[in-house]
N, C-alpha and C positions, 0 to 999 in steps of 0.2 A: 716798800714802794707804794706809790701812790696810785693804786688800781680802783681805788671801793667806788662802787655804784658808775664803774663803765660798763657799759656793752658791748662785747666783745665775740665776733665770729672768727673761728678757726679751721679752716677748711684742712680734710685730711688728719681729723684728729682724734682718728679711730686707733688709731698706734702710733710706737715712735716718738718723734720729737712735737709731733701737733698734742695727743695726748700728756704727754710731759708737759706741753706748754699750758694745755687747760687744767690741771690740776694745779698749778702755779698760779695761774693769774685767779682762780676760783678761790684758792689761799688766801691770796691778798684782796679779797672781798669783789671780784668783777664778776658781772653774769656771763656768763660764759654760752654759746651756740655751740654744739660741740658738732660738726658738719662731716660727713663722710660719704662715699660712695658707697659703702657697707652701713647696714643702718645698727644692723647688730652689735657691730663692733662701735658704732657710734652712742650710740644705747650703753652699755658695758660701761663705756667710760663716764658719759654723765650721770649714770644711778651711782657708778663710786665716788665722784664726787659731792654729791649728794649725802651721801653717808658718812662722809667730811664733815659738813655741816655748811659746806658751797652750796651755789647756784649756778645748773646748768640745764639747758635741752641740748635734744638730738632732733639734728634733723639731716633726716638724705639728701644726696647734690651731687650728679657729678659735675664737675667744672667743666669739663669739656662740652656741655651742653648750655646755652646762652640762657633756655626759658627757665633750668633751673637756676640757674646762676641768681636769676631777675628774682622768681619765686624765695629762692632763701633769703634774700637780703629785703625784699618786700613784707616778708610774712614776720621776719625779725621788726621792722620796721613797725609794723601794726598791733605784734604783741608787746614790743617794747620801748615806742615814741622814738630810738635813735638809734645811730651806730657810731660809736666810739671808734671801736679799733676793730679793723680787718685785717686777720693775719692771712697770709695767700701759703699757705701749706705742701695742699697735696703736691704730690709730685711723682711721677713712675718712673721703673728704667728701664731701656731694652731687654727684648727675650735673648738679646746673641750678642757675645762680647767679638767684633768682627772689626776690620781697618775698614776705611770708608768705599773702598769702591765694592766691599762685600755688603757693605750695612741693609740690609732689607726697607724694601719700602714700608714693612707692616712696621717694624719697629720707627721707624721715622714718623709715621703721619699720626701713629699713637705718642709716641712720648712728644711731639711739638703740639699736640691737641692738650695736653693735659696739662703739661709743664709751661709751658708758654702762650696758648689761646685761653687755658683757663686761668692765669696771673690776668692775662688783659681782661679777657670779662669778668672777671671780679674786682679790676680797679675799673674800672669805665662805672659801673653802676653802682660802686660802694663811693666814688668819687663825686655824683650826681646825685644822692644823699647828703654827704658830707659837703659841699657847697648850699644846698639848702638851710641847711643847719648851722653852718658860720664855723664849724671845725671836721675835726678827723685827723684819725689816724693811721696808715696804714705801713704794714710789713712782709715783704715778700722773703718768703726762705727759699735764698737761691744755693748755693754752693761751691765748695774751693773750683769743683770742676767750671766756674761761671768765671773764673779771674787766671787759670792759668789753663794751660792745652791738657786735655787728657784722652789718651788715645784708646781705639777701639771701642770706643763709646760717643761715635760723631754726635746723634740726636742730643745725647743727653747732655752733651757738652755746649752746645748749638742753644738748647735752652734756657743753660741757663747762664751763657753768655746773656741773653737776650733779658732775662730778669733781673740783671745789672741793668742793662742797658735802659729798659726802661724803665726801673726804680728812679735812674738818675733824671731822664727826662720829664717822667712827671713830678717829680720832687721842683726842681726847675720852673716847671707851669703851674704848681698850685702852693708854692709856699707862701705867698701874700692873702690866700685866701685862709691862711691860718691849718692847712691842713700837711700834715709832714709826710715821709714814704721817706723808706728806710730796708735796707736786706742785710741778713745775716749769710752768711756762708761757711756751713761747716763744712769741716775734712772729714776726713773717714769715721763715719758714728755709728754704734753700733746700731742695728736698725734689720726691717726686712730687705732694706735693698742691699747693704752691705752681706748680708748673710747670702744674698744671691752671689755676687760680686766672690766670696769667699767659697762659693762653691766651685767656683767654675775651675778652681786649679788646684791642686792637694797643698802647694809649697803658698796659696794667695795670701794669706795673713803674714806667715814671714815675710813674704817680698815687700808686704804694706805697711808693715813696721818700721820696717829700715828707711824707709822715706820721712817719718813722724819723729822728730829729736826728742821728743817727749817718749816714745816706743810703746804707748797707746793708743786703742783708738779711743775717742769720745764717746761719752754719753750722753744721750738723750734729757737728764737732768739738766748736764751744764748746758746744752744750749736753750735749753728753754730759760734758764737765766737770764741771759741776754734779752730773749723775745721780750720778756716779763721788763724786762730794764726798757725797752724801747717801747714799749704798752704803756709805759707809767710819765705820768707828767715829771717826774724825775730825769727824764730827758727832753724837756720841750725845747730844747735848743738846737734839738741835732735834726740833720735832714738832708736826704740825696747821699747817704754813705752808707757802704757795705761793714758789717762788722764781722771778722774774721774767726770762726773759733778750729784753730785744725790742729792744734798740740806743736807750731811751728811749720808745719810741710810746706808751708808758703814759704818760706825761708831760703829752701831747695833751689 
């Protein structure tokens, strides 16, 4: 893939599928920002990549807060002349698996702050670089929950409906300025939020199986494939589309 010598930020890529996705694109020669709300675990992942024979930092962020938001992508910007590709990552999920008129307002105004005001402020200011510059690229990880209903999970669902929604509108308003936006949306990956998800019932991995015709769930490797396919000028044609990776459940 044609990654070498982009710069590339990845928010939430302390674990999971943002860490899967930086040790791919670091693979394929891109410098890598490896961004977390844990610095530690952000750290962890770019000294292993390093010891690869990649190139990456770590730096803390959380998304939900604008000045860092501004700070990460500024400070990339001054140690590194540009930004390539911004992948929009992090992502949380409610403390309580509840129908909507139980949903707690704590879990609401946390997971819409992270999942969805921190996708906006990181394309608002990664967007207003990349018009500077005459390109960009960017990709928001939303989820199967973002393109069909999934219940007792109103916020999370609510979010990342909304990370469709505006992948596609800014995709719309800035593809003549040469710059693409694009989301992937996995099914059930294995992951920490899955692993919460799986606690919450003894019988929850059987019930979530029988929904997947494939009768896995996903890893973290395959979708960073994708992200790494959508990072690379190997696709500079595509733009404003979700890419799907849920083993089938969309099919359902």
């Amino acid at each position: 893939m044609q990654l070498e010598n982009k710069v590339v930020i990845i928010t939430g890529a302390g674990s999971g599928i943002g860490a899967a996705s930086a040790a791919l694109l670091a693979k394929h020669k891109a410098l890598v920002i490896v961004s977390d709300v844990n610095s530690e675990k952000a750290q962890n992942v770019a000294d292993q990549i390093k010891i690869s024979g990649g190139e990456a930092f770590a730096f803390k962020a959380d998304v939900s807060k604008f000045e860092e938001v501004e700070l990460l992508i500024s400070q990339t910007i001054k140690d590194h002349g540009k930004l390539d590709v911004m992948i929009n990552n992090a992502g949380i999920g409610g403390e309580n698996q509840r129908k909507t008129a139980e949903h707690t307002l704590e879990d609401w105004d946390n997971v819409i702050a992270v999942n969805q005001t921190g996708v906006f402020y990181c394309m608002k200011v990664a967007l207003q670089q990349m018009m500077k510059q005459g390109h960009g690229n960017i990709i928001n990880i939303a989820s199967l929950a973002g393109l069909k209903p999934s219940g007792y999970n109103l916020s999370y669902s609510a979010s990342k409906f909304a990370v469709v929604g505006m992948t596609k509108s800014a995709a719309l308003e800035y593809g003549r300025g040469n710059i693409r936006i694009n989301a992937v949306c996995p099914g059930y990956t294995n992951s920490a939020l899955l692993d919460k998800l799986l606690a919450s019932r003894p019988d929850m991995g059987e019930t979530l199986k029988k929904l997947i015709p494939m009768d896995r769930f996903g890893e973290a490797d395959e979708i960073a494939e994708a992200v790494a396919w959508l990072a690379s000028d190997n696709s500079k044609y595509i733009t404003g589309q979700t890419i799907t990776l849920d083993g089938g459940t969309s099919l359902l």
